[in-house]
C-alpha positions as CSV (number, residue, x, y, z in Angstrom):
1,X,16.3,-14.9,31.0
2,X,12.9,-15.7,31.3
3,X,12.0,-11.6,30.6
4,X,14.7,-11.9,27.3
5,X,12.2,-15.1,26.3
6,X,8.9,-13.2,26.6
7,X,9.8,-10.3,25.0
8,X,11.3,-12.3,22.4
9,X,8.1,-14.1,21.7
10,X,6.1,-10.8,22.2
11,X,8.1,-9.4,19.6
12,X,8.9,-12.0,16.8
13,X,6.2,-14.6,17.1
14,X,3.3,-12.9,18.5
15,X,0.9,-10.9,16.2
16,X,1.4,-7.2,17.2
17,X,-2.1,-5.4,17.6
18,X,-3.6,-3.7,14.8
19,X,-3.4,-0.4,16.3
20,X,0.9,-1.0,16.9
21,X,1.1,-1.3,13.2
22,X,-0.9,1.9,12.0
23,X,1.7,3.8,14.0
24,X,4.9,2.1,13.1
25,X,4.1,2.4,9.1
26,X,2.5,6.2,9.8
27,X,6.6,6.8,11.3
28,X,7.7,5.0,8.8
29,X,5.7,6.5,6.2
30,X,6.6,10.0,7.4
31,X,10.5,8.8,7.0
32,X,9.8,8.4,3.3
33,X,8.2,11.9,2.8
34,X,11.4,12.9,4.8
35,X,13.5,11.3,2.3
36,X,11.8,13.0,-0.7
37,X,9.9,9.9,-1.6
38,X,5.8,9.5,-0.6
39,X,4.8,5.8,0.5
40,X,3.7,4.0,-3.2
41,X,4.0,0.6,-4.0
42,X,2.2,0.2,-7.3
43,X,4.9,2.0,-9.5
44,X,6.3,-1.3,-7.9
45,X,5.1,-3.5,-9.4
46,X,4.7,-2.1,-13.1
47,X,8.3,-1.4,-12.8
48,X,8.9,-5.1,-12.7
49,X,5.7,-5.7,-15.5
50,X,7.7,-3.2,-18.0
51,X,11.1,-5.2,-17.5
52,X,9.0,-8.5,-17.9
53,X,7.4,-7.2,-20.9
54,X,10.0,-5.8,-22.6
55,X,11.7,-9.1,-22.7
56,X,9.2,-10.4,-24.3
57,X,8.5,-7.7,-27.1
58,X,5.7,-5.8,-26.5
59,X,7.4,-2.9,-25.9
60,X,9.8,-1.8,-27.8
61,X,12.5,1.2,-26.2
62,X,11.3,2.1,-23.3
63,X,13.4,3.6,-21.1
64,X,13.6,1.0,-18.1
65,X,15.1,1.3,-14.5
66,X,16.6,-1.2,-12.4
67,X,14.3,-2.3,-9.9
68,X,17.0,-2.0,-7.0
69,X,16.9,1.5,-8.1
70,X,13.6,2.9,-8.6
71,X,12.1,4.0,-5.0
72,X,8.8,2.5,-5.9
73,X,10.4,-0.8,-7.2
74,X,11.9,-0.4,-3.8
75,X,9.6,0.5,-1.9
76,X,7.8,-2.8,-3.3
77,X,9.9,-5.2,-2.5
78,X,11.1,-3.9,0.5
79,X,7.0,-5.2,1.7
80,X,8.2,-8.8,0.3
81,X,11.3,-9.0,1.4
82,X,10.3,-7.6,5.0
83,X,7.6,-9.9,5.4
84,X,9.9,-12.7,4.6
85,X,11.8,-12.1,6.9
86,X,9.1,-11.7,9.6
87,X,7.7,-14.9,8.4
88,X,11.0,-16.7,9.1
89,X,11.9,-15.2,12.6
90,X,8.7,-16.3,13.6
91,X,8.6,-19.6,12.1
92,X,5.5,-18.6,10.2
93,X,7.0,-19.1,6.6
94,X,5.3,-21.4,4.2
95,X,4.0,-21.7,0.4
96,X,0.1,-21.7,1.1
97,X,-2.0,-23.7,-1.8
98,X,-5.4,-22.5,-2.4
99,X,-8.6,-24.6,-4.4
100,X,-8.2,-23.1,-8.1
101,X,-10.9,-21.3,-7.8
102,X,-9.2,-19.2,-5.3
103,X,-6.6,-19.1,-7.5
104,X,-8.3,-18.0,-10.6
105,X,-10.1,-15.1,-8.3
106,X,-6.7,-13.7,-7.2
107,X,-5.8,-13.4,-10.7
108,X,-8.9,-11.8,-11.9
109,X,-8.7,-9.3,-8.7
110,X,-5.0,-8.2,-9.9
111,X,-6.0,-7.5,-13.1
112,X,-8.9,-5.2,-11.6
113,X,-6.6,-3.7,-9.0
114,X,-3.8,-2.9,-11.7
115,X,-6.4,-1.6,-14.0
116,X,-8.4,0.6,-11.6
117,X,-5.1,1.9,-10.2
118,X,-3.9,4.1,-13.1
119,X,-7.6,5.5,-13.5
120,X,-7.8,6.1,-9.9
121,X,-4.1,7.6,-9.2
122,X,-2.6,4.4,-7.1
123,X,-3.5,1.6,-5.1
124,X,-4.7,2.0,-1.6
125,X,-1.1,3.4,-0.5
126,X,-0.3,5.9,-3.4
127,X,-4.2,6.6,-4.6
128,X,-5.9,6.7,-1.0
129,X,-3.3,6.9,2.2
130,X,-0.4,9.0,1.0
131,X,-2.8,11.4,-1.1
132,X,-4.5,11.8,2.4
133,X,-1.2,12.5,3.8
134,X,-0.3,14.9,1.0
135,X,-3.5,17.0,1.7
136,X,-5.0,15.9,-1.9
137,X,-8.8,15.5,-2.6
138,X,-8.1,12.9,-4.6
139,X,-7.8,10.8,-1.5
140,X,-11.2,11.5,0.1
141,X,-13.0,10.8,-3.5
142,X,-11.2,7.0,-3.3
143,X,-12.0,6.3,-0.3
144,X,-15.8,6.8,-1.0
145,X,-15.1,4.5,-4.1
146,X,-13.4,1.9,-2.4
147,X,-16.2,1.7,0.1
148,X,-18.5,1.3,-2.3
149,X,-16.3,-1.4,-3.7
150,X,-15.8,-3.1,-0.9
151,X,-19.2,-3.4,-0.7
152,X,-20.2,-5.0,-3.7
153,X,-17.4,-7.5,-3.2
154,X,-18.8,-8.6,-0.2
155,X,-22.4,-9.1,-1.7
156,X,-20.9,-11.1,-4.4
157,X,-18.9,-13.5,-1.6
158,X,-22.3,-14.1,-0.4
159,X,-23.9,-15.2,-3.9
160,X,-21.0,-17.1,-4.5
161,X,-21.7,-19.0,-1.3
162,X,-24.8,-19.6,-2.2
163,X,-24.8,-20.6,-5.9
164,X,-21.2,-22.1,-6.6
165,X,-21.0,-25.9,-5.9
166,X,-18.9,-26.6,-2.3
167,X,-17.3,-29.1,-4.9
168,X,-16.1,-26.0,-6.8
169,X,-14.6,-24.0,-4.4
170,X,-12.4,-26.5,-2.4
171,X,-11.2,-28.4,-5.5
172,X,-7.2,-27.8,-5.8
173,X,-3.9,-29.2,-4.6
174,X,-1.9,-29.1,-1.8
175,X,1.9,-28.9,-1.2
176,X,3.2,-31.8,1.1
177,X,4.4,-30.6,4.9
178,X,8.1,-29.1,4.8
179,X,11.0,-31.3,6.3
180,X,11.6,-30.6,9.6
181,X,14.8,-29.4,9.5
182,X,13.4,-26.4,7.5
183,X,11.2,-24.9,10.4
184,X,14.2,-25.4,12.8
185,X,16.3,-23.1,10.1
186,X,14.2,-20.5,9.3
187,X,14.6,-18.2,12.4
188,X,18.3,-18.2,11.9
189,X,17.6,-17.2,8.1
190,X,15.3,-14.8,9.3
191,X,17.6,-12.9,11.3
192,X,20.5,-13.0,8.6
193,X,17.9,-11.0,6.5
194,X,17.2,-8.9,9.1
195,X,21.3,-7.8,10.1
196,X,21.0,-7.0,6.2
197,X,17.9,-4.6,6.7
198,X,20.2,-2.7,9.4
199,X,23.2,-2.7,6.7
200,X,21.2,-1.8,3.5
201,X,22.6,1.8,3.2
202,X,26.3,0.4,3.2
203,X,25.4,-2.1,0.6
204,X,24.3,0.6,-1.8
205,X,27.5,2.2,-1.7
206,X,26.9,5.4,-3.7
207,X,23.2,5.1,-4.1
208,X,22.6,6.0,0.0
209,X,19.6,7.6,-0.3
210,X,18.1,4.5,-2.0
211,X,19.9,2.3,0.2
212,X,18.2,4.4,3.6
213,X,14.8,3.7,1.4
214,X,15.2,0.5,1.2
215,X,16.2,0.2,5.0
216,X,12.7,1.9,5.9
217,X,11.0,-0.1,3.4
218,X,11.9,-3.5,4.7
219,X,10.8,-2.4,8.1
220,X,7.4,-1.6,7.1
221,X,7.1,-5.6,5.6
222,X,8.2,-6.4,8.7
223,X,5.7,-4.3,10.6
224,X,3.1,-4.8,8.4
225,X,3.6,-8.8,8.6
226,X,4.0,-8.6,12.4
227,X,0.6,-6.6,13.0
228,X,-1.0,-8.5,9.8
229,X,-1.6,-5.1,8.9
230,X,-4.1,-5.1,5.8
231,X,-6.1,-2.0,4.1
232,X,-8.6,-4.5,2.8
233,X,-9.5,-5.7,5.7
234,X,-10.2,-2.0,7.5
235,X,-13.0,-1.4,4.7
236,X,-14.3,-5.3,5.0
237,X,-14.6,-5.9,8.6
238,X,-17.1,-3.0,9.2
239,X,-19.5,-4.5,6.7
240,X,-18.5,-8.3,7.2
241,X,-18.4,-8.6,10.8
242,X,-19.4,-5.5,12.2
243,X,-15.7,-4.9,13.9
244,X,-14.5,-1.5,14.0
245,X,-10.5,-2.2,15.9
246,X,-8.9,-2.3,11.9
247,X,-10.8,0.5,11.0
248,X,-9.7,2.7,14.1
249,X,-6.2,2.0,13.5
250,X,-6.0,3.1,10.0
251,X,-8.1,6.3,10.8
252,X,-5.3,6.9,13.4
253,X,-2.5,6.1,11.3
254,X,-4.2,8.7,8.4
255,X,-3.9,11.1,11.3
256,X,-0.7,10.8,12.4
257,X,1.1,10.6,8.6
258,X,-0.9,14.1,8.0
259,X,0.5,15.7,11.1
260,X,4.0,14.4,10.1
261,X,3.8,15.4,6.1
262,X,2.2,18.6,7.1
263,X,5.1,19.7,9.1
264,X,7.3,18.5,6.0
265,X,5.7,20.5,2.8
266,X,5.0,23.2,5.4
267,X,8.4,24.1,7.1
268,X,10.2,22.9,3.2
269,X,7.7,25.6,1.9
270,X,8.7,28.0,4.5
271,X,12.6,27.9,3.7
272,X,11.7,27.5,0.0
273,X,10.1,31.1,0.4
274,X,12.9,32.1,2.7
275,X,15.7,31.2,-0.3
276,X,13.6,32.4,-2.9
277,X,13.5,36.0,-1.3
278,X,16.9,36.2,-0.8
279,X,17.7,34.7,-4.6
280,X,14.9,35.9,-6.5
281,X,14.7,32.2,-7.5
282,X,10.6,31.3,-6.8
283,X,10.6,27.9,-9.0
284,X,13.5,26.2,-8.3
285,X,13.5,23.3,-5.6
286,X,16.3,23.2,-3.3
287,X,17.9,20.0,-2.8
288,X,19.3,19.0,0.3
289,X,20.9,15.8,2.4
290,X,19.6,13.1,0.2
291,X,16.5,14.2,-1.2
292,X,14.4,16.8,-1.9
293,X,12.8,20.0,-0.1
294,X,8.8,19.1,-0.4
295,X,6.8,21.7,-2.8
296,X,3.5,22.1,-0.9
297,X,1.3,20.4,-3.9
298,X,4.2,17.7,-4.1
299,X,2.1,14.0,-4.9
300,X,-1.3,15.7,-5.1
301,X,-2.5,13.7,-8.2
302,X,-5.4,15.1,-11.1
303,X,-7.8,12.2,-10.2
304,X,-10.2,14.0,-8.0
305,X,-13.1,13.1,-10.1
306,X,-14.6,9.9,-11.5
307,X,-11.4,8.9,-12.2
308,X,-10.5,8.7,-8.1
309,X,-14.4,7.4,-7.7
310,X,-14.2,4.8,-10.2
311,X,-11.1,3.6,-9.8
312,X,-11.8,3.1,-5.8
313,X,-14.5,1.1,-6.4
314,X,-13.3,-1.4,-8.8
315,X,-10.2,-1.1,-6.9
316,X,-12.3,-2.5,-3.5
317,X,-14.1,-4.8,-5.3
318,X,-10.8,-6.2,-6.5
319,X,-9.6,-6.2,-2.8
320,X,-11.9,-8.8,-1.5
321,X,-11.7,-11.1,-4.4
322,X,-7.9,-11.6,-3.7
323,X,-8.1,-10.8,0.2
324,X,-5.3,-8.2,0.6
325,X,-5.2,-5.0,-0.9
326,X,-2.0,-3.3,-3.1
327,X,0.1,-3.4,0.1
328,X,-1.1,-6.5,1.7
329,X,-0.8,-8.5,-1.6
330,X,2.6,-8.0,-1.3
331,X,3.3,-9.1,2.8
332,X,1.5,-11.9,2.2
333,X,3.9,-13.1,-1.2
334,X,6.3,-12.6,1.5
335,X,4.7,-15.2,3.5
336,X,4.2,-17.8,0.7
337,X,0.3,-17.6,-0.5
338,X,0.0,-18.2,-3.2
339,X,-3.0,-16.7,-4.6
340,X,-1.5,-13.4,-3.8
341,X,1.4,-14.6,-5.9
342,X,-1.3,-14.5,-8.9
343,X,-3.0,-11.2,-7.6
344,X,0.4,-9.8,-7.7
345,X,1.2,-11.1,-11.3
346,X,-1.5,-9.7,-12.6
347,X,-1.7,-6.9,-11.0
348,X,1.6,-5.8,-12.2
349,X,0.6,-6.6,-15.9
350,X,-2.5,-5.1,-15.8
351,X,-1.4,-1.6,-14.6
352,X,1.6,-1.5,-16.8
353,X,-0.4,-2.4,-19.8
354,X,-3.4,-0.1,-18.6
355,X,-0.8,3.1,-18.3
356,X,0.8,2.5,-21.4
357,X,-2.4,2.6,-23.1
358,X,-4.4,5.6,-21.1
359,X,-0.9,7.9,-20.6
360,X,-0.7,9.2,-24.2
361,X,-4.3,9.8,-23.9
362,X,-3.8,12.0,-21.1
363,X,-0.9,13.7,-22.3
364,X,-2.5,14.7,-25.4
365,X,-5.6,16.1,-23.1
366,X,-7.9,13.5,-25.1
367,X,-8.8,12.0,-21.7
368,X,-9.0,13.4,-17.7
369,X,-9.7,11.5,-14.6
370,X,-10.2,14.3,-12.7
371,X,-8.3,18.0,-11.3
372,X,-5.4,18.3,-9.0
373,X,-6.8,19.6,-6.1
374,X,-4.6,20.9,-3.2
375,X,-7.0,21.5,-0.3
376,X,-4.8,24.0,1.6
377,X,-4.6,26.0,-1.8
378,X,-8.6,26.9,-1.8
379,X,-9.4,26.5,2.3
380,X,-6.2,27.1,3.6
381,X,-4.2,24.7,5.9
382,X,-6.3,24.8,9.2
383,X,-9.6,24.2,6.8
384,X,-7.7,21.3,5.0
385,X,-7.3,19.7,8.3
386,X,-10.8,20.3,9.2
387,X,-12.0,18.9,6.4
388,X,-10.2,15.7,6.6
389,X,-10.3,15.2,10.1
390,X,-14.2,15.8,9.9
391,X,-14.6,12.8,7.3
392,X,-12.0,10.7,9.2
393,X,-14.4,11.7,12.6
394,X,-17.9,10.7,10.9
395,X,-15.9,7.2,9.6
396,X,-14.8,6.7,13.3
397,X,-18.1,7.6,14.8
398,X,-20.2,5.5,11.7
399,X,-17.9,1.6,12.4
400,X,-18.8,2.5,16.2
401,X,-22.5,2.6,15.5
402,X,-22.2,-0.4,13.2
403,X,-20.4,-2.5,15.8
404,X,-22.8,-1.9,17.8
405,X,-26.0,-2.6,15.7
406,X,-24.7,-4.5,12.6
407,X,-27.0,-2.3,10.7
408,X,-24.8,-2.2,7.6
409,X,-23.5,-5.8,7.6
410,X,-24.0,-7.4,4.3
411,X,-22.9,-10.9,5.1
């Protein structure tokens, strides 16, 4: 019994490593691809902006889709919801107060995230990690950006420090202490939620495939709260602290989702071709199960340009004013903070606002962020790799040199 108790405890209260969580989300990122739909979480929340504004009257006819069943509105809230369920098996569940200042950054950083995100193709999931994953070079050209953000956000922590009154910055309210009867009830909440994770697919009835989707993306709030698993913090440490572990994980997770979606677009490709010869049918995809067969260039985005470079660095800079990133905005809703709760609001405004503004530009070809660029298309699949894997080797190999000499700490 005592075994059943430490497990237990290893598992549901205990933080996972960092490195436990890159892997899990990389599987179950790979699951989404499998399923037709590529890991993106800030369609998410303009889905639920659009609804929201609708209501209200600024927009007038648009065509809207339940949240429960558009995969990125799923794929959204299956980070709360997962999270929140985390947070009460472990006992970790509780609205978090922050001075207003805080508060008033974490809405100005969702307005800069939901902004930069249209111009830069997606958040850190959809513009950065699954763009890596889909072989795109839009990927690379936001991760510069965001470093450079990342940067800057950190250098304007330290003149904050230094030239905003202490009186300032911890001036706020805070919410009294829950009863204790709350804390004892929250595990067995917590694993109610979680039986319905497991039975997700039979409460969609007909909708399965969004049902599975939503399965997988309750897992990864639940992983991603577990292992505090947070894309802000694997461009901040390096330059904060000098600690390269976050950083390492992510650069293995990037590695293993490529492996994963390359065997996807490449063997979907492969029986694409195969149908196509026998049908004489070259442009039509070939649905299957409950999704789709992968085209090869499928989720590679036109923002490889300064649209991916400016966008990345707003979009960093954005990251450390609110302290969690697109994904990690959203596990930590799940676990009551409440600044994220503004980032998130905002967020979602901003970028629904932001694309139905710039999208009729770009339809009309009266604006570009960039070009669609499918590495395997000009260096072939084993140069694609190369490339990517070199730049994910030199990040590895540059955290490593700055843990050990803090030469590019800024704080």
């Amino acid at each position: 019994m005592e075994k059943v108790k430490e497990m237990y405890t290893v598992i549901f209260k205990d933080d996972w490593p960092f490195w436990a969580g890159g892997v899990f989300l990389a599987i179950l990122a790979i699951l989404m691809w499998t399923w037709g739909q590529p890991w993106a979480v800030i369609g998410g929340y303009r889905n639920w902006a659009d609804w929201f504004l609708t209501g209200i009257g600024v927009y007038e006819g648009k065509k809207l889709v339940s949240p429960l069943l558009d995969p990125k509105s799923i794929m959204a809230l299956g980070i709360v919801f997962g999270a929140f369920t985390a947070a009460l098996i472990s006992g970790s569940f509780g609205f978090r107060m922050p001075p207003w200042f805080e508060l008033l950054k974490g809405a100005i950083a969702g307005t800069l995230m939901g902004f930069s995100a249209v111009i830069a193709g997606g958040c850190n999931i959809g513009g950065f990690y699954s763009q890596l994953a889909a072989f795109s070079l839009s990927g690379l050209v936001m991760w510069a950006g965001l470093i450079i953000g990342v940067i800057l956000g950190l250098k304007y922590l330290m003149w904050e420090m230094e030239h905003v009154p202490a009186s300032v910055l911890s001036k706020g309210v805070s919410f009294p202490p829950p009863p204790a009867a709350w804390k004892a009830v929250q595990p067995y909440l917590g694993w109610f939620l979680l039986f319905l994770i497991v039975v997700m697919p039979i409460l969609y009835g007909s909708h399965t495939k969004y049902g599975i989707l939503a399965s997988i993306a309750l897992l990864s709030g639940f992983v991603m709260h577990r292992s505090r698993f947070c894309f802000a913090a694997t461009f901040r440490d390096p330059f904060m602290t000098g600690d390269s572990e976050k950083t390492q994980s992510v650069i293995l997770s990037i590695l293993i989702v490529m492996v994963g979606v390359a065997m996807i677009k490449w063997l979907d490709a492969t029986y694409i071709a195969k149908v196509s010869e026998m049908t004489g049918i070259r442009e039509k995809i070939i649905e299957y199960r409950w999704g789709i067969f992968m085209r090869e260039s499928r989720y590679v985005f036109s923002n490889a340009g300064w649209g991916g470079i400016v966008g990345g660095i707003i979009f960093g800079f954005g990251m450390i004013l609110a302290g969690g990133c697109g994904s990690g905005t959203l596990w930590r809703v799940g676990e009551g903070q409440i600044k994220l709760w503004a980032a998130m609001v905002t967020m979602a405004i901003s970028n629904s606002l932001t694309k139905a503004w710039l999208w009729p530009k770009l339809r009309a070809g009266e604006l570009s962020f960039g070009k669609a660029v499918f590495l395997p298309k000009y260096v072939g699949w084993e140069g694609a790799f190369i490339i990517i894997l070199g730049v994910m080797i030199i990040w590895y190999f540059f955290v490593l040199w700055n843990e050990e000499t803090d030469t590019c700490v800024v704080m």
